[in-house]
C-alpha positions, 0 to 999 in steps of 0.5 A, a space after each residue: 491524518 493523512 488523506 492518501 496512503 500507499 501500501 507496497 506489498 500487502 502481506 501478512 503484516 501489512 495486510 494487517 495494520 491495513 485491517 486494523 485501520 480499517 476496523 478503526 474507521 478508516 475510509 477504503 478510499 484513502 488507501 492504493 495497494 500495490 501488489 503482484 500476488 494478492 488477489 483480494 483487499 479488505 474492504 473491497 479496495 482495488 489492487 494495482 499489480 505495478 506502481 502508479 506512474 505518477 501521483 502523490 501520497 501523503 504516506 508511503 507503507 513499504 509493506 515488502 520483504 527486507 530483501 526487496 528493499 533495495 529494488 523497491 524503494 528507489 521506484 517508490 520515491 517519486 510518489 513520496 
């Protein structure tokens, strides 16, 4: 199981597979969400408004619209 989890863009699906893994027992603590507009988490987990400048996750959930696949994933994969 992987001990950090990035979730870019939290919308309705990924919003929910992240309330599901929590529901499942899931630790808050394991997940960093990266989104423009949310204004809350499940869980009480942090939102960060830009991607982290540095760091590394053991997986990436790309949580975006298919359209801004291509802007997105190329500033994502550092943190991979």
């Amino acid at each position: 199981m992987f001990d950090s989890i990035l979730v870019v863009g939290c919308g309705n699906m990924a919003g929910a597979m992240l309330e599901g893994w929590l529901a499942a027992g899931r630790d808050p603590g394991t997940f960093t969400i990266v989104d423009p507009v949310r204004e809350t988490a499940p869980g009480g987990i942090a939102i960060m408004r830009e991607l982290p400048a540095e760091g590394r996750f053991g997986a990436i959930l790309l949580g975006v619209k298919p359209q801004s696949l291509a802007e997105v994933a190329p500033q994502v994969a550092p943190l991979a």
